[in-house]
N, C-alpha and C positions, 0 to 999 in steps of 0.2 A: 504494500500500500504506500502511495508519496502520501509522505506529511511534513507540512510546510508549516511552523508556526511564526508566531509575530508579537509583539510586544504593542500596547498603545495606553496613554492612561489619555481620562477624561478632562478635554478640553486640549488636548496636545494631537499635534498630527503623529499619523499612524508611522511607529519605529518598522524599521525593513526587519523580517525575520530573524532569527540568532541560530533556527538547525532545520534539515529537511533531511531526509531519508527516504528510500523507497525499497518496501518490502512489501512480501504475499504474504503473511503471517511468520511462523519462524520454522526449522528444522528441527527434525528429531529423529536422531539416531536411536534403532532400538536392535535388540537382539533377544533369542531363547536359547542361543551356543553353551551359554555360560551366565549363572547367575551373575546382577547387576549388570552386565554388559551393555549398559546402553549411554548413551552420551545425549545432549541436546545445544541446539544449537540456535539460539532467536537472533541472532545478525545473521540475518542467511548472505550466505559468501555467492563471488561474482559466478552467476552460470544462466545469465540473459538482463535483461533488463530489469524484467522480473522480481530477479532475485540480487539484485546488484544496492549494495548499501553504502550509504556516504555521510557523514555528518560535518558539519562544517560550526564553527560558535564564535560569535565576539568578543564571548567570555574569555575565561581560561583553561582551555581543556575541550575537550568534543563531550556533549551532553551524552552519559554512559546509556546504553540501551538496555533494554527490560533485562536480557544475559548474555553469557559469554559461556566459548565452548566451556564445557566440563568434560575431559577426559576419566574413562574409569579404568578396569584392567585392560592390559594391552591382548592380553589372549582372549579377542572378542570378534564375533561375526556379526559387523554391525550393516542395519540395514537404515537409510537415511531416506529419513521422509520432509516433504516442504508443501505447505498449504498449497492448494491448486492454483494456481496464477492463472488462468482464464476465469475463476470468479472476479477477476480485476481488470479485465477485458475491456474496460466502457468508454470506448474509443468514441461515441457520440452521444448527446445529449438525449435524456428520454425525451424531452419536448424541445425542439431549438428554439430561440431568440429572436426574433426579429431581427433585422442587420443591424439598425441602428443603439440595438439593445444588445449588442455583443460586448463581451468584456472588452475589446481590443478597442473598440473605437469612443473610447472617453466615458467618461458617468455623465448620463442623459439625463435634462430633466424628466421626473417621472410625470407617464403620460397621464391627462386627467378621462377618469373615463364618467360617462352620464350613466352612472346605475344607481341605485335601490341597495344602502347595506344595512344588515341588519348591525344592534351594536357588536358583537365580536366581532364581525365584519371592521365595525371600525375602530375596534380596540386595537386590533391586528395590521390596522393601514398606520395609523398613529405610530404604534411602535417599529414599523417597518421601515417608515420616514425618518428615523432619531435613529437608524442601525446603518443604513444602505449604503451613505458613501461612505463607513468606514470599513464596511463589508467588499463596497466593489475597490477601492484604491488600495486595501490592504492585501484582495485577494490578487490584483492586478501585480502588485508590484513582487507577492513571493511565487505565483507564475512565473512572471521574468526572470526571475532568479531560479528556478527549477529548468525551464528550457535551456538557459543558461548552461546551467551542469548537465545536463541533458537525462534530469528525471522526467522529465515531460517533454512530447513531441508535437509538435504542430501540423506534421505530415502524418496524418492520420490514415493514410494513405499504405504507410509503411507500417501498421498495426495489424494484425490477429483481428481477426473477426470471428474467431470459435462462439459457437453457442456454448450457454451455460447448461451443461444436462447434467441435473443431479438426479443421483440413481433413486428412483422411487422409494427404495425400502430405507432409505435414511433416516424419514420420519419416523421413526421403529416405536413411536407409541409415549414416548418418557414423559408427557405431561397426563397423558391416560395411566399409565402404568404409577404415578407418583394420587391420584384417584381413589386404582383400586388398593394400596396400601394403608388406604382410611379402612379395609374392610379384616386388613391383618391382625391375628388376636395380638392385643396389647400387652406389650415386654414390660415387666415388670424395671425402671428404673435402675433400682438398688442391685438388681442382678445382670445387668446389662451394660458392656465395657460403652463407653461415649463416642471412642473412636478406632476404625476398623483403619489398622495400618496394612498398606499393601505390602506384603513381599514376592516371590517367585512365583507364587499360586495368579495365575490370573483373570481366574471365574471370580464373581462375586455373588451369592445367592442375594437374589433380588430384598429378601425381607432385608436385611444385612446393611445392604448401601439405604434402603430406606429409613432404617432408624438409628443410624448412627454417622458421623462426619468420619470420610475418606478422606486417607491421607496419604502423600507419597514423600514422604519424609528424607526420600536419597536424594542421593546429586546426579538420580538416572531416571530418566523417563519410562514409563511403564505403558505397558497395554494392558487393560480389563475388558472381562466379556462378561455382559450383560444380554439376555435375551436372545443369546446367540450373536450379538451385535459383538465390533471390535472400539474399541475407545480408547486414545491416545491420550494418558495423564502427564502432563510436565512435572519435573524434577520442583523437589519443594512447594508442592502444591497440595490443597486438598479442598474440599466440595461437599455438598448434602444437596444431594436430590432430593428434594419437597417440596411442596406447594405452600399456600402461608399459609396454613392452619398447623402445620408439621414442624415449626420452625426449634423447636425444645434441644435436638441435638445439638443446633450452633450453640444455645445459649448452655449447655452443658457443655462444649469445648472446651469453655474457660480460657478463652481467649479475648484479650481487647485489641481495639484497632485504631491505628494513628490515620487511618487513612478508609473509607466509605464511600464507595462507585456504586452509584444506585440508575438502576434505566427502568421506573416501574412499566408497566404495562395501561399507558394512560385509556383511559375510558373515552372513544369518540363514535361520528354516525357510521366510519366507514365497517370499527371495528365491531357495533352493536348489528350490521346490518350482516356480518360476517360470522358465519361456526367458527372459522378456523382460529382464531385469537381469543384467547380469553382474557379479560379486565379485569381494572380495580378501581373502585369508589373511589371517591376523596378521602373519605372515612374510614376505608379499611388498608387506606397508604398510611396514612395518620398512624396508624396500630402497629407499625412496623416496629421492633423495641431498636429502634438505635440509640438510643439511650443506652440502653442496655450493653450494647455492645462494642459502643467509643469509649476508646480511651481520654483522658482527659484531654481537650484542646486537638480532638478527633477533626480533622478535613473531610466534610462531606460536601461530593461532587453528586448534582444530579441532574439526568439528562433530561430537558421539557421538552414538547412539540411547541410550535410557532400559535397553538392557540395561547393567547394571553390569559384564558381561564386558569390555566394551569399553572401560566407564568407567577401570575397573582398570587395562587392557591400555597405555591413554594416561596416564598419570601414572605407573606404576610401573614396563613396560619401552619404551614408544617414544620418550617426553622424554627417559627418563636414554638411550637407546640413541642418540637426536641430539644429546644435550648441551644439553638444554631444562628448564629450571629451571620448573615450574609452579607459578603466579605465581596465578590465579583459574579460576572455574566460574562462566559466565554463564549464564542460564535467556532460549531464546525464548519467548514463550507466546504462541499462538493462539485468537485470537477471532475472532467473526463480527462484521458490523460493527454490529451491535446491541447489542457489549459482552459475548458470554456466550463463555467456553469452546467451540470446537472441539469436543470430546469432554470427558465428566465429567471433573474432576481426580483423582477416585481409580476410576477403570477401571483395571482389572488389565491388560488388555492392550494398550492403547495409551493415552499420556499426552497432554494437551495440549501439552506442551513438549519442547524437546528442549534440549540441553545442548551448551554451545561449554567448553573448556579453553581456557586462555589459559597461553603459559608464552616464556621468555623464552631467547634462545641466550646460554651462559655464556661470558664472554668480559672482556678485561680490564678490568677497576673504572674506571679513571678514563674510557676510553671508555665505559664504563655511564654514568658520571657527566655527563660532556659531553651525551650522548644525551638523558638527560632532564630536561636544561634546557631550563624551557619549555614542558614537556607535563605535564597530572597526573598522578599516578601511577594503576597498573592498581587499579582497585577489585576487590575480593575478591572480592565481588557483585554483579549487573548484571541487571536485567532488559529485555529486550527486548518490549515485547507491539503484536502486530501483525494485522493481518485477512492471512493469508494468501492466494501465489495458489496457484490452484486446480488448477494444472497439479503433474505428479509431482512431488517432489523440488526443487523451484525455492524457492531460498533465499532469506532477506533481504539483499539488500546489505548491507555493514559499514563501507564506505565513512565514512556521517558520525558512524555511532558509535561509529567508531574513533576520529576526528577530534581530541578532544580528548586524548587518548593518545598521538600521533606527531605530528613535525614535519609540518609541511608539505610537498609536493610529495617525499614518500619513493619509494621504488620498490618497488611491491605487487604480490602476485604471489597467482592462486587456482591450487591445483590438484584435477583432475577436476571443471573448472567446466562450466556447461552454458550458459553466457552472459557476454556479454565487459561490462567496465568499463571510462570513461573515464579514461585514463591509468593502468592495471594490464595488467600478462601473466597471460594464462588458459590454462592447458595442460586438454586433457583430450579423449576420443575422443568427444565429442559438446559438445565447445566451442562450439559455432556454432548448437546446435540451439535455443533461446530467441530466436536473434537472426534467425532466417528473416524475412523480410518478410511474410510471411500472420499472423504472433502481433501482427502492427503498424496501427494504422487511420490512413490518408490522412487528416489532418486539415483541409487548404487546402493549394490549389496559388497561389502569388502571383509576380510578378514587381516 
């Protein structure tokens, strides 16, 4: 994936980016030759465009990315896997632009159009008008700079056009299957370990993963089979398949977290008018215990749609309702890898970007204090711009650009994520479904 970020605080024009990188997800060596045998690899090394990574910083130093090889025993028959790089394909705009509304040719006034809105309608125009030129001159100018290094190409021409065919049986059931687990006779607590550590075994009996937090505790990537299904776990990571009513094993981890990537599952007409997605209330996001689960002066990041319902809903009752001081509003913004906008930026019904809060747990000052020595502080404004993948809902990792914002080695946590990170807990009732081994291409088997 390119990810091009950028610095700007409010009332200052937009700072030029500080790092950009381009990756398909990351690599993962695994093997069954020889226990632990497996390695992993999230800077995936040069073997196409693809897979080709670069960081550049103004700072001091290159911004460190999510990992770094891990080597394990040398007597290993490793087989090296790297996310599908045709889900990153998006060499043209779902809906083009109009010419004069191309990012190349300057920021246009926006057009006035004669309609009828209703208010979100115009809550939504409002706020679009107060984001837009710092949305198109910032996205503009860390394009330039990606074509530049030649992460992005303008000769789309010279691009892959593969359809994206993902094998039907991928869906394998995990939000059903996390369902029928409400119907499993109740484990008794006290007699029930918290958390199921993986080792060489790689079945996992379905009751098992559902009422207890998996964990893969090595410096080696593992594979589990569930359902028949194959699932690729990263090193230092672990996960609880559940839906939120199940949520009891995280909170028996006994784990706190410096860090809180939340993407709920927001409630709208496309998603009520559709089976396939299942929501969440305002009221029962509210119920989430993050409380519970932040560490003192905890960073929680969460991601809203461009409805301003929601925008509102997250800064004025669900921070103050966790005790989360909202701190900034970062912009992702998606392009094709040709440099243009996703969808027009002033489409009334879907925008190119979508919007992270950023806010902070209130908690005692001089711990604030200790805490961010060392890290910059949370910029106001942030943009993210990136060639999305192609699959639903599948976000950008925050991993390295959070990086200069938190210590090191913190303890991060996603909830209702759809794919696990190296050294982060991911809860969520389709936790696993990104990490299937068919989203993955065998890259070389070596010994």
């Amino acid at each position: 994936m390119a990810a091009l970020t950028g610095d700007g605080a409010a009332g200052e024009e937009f700072a030029p980016g500080s790092a950009y990188d381009y990756q398909c997800g990351y690599e993962i060596c695994d093997s069954f030759a020889y226990p632990g045998g497996v390695t992993l690899d999230t800077s995936v090394t040069s073997t196409g465009d693809c897979h080709a990574t670069s960081t550049s910083s103004s700072r001091d130093g290159p911004i460190p990315g999510p990992g770094d090889v891990i080597e394990t025993e040398s007597r290993t028959a490793k087989m090296r896997y790297v996310f599908r790089e045709e889900f990153f394909d998006v060499s043209k705009p779902h809906i083009a632009a109009a010419p004069e509304e191309q990012l190349w040719q300057g920021c246009p006034e926006k057009r006035k159009r004669k309609s009828v809105f209703n208010q979100g309608e115009l809550d939504a125009l409002e706020y679009h008008s107060k984001v837009r030129n710092f949305i198109w001159e910032g996205t503009l100018h860390l394009v330039q700079e990606g074509l530049k290094s030649g992460f992005l190409h303008r000769n789309t021409a010279e691009l892959s056009c593969r359809k994206n065919v993902v094998p039907g049986h991928i869906g394998c059931g995990l939000a059903e299957l996390c369902e029928m687990a409400k119907q499993f006779t109740a484990v008794n607590e006290s007699d029930h370990q918290a958390v199921h550590v993986l080792d060489d075994e790689t079945s996992i009996p379905e009751q098992d993963l559902l009422s207890c937090v998996t964990e893969n505790s090595s410096n080696s990537a593992k594979i589990v089979v569930l359902m028949g299904q194959k699932y690729l776990v990263p090193p230092k990571s672990s996960f609880l398949l559940s839906d939120i009513s199940c949520l009891q094993p995280l909170l028996s981890y006994k784990k706190k977290y410096d860090v809180i990537v939340i993407d709920p599952p927001w409630e709208n007409k496309s998603v009520k008018r559709s089976n396939r997605y299942s929501h969440l209330s305002s009221w029962q996001i509210k119920q989430i215990p993050v409380p519970a689960l932040a560490a003192p002066n905890c960073l929680v990041v969460t991601w809203v749609t461009n409805r301003q319902k929601h925008l509102r809903f997250v800064k004025d009752e669900l921070y103050p309702y966790w005790s989360v001081k909202t701190l900034a509003e970062w912009h992702w913004v998606k392009i094709t890898r040709a440099g243009e906008f996703v969808l027009p930026l002033d489409s009334l019904h879907k925008k190119p970007y979508e919007v992270l809060v950023l806010g902070r747990v209130q908690g005692d000052v001089k711990e604030t204090l200790r805490k961010s020595e060392d890290v910059l502080p949370i910029p106001e404004h942030k943009l993210i711009v990136s060639v999305p993948c192609s699959l639903h809902s599948h976000k950008p990792p925050l991993t390295g650009v959070l990086a200069d914002f938190i210590k090191p080695d913190v303890e991060c946590l996603e909830l209702f994520a759809r794919n696990l990170q190296p050294g982060w807990t991911s809860w969520g009732n389709e936790v696993l479904k990104f990490q299937h081994i068919d989203y993955f291409t065998l890259l070389q088997n070596e010994t």
